[in-house]
C-alpha positions in Angstrom: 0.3 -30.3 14.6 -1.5 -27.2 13.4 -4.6 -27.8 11.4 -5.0 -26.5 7.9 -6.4 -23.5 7.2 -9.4 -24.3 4.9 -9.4 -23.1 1.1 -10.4 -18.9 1.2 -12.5 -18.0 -2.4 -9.9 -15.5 -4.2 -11.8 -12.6 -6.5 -10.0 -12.1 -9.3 -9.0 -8.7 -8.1 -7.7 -10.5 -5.3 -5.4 -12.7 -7.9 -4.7 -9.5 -9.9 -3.1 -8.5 -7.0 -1.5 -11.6 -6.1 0.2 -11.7 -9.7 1.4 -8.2 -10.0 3.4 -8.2 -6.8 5.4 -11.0 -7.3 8.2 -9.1 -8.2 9.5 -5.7 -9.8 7.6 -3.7 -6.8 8.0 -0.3 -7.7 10.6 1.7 -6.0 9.1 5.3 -5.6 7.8 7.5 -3.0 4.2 6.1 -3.1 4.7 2.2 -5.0 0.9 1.0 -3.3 -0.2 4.0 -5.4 1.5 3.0 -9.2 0.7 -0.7 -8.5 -3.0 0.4 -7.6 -3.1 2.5 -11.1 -2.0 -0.2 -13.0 -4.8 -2.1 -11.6 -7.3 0.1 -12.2 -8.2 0.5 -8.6 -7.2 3.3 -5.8 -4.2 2.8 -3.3 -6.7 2.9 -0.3 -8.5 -0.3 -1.9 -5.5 -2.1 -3.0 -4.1 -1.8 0.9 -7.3 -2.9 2.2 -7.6 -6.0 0.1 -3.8 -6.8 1.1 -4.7 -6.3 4.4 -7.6 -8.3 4.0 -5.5 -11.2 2.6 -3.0 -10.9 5.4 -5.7 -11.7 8.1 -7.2 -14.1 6.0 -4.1 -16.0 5.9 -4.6 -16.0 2.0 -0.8 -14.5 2.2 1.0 -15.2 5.2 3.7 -12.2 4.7 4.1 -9.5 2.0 7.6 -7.9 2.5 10.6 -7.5 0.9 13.4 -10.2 0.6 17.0 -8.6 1.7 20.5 -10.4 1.1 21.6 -9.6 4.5 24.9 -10.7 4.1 25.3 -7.9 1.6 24.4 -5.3 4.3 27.1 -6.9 7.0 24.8 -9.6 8.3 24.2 -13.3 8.4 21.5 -15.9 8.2 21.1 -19.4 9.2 18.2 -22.3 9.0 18.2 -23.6 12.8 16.8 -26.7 14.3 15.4 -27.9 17.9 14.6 -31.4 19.1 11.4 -30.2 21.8 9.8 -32.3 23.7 6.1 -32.2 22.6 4.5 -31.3 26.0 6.8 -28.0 25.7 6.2 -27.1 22.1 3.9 -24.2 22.6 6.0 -22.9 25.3 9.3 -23.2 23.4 7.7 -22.1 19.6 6.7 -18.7 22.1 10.0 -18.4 23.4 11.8 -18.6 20.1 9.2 -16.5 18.1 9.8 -13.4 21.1 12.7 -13.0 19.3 13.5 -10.3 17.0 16.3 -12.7 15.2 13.5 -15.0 14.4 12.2 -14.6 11.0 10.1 -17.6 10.4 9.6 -20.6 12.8 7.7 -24.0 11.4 6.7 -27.0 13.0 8.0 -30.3 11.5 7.2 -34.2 11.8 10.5 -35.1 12.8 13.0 -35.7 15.6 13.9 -31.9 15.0 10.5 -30.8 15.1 11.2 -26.9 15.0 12.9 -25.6 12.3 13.4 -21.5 12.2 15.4 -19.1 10.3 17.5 -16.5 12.5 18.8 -13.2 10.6 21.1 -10.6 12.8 22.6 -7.4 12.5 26.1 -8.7 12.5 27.9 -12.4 12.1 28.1 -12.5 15.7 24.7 -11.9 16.5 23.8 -15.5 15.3 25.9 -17.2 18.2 24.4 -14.8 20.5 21.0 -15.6 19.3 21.2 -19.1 19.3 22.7 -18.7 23.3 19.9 -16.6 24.6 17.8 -19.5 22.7 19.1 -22.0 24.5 19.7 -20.6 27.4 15.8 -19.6 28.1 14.4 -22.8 26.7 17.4 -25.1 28.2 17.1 -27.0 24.7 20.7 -27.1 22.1 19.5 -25.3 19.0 21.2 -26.9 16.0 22.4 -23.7 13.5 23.2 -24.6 9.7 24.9 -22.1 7.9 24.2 -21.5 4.7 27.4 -23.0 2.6 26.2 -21.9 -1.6 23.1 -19.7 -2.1 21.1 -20.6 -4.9 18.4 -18.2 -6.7 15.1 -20.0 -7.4 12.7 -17.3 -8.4 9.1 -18.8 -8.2 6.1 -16.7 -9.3 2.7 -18.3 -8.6 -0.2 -17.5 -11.0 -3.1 -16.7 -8.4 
């Protein structure tokens, strides 16, 4: 199991940040620039303290979240039961692909659970073959049967 990352000291800038991009990014030619003005603080240092976050591991991704459906793809959670002497191996295998989005390790008899997003509906199946064809381990895919919309902001 992957150890805990111990607790990083957040400025308050740092949770200014945090706060004001949960959400309603601005959609505009230069956004980094009018979220940096309404902080009081250029666009050069607002992308250095994100960037600074980001290695940290204070925020593990900053990125927008697309419906893909909505643009002609699909989604699915996926799950593989891998033998633990073969984890590392396998979690490297899966995460080369581009399909993967994010890949988590779990205490249970599936013990790798990943999301996989394509291009197309048919890109899943093909996904989830080249998957198990290069690891030689089924990959379990659960489509997603009702979406739900749970918007959580957390105050940094």
């Amino acid at each position: 199991m992957t150890e805990r990352q111990a607790p990083v000291a957040l400025s308050d800038l740092d949770r200014r940040i945090i706060n004001a991009l949960q959400g309603g990014f601005p959609l505009s030619d230069r956004p980094y620039a009018e979220v940096a003005e309404t902080l009081g603080i250029s666009e050069t240092a607002l992308l250095t303290r994100l960037r600074s976050m980001l290695d940290k591991r204070v925020l593990t991704r900053f990125g927008p979240m697309f419906q893909v459906e909505r643009m002609g793809g699909r989604f699915v959670l996926a799950a593989m039961a891998v033998p633990e002497d073969r984890f590392e191996v396998v979690n490297t295998q899966v995460n080369a692909l581009p399909e993967v989005a994010h890949n988590y390790r779990r205490e249970h008899a599936f013990n790798m659970w990943f999301v996989l997003a394509t291009e197309t509906p048919g890109g899943i199946d093909a996904a989830v073959a080249r998957i198990e064809a290069e690891t030689g381990l089924p990959v379990y895919p659960f489509p997603k049967l009702k979406e739900y919309f749970v918007e959580m902001k957390l105050k940094a």
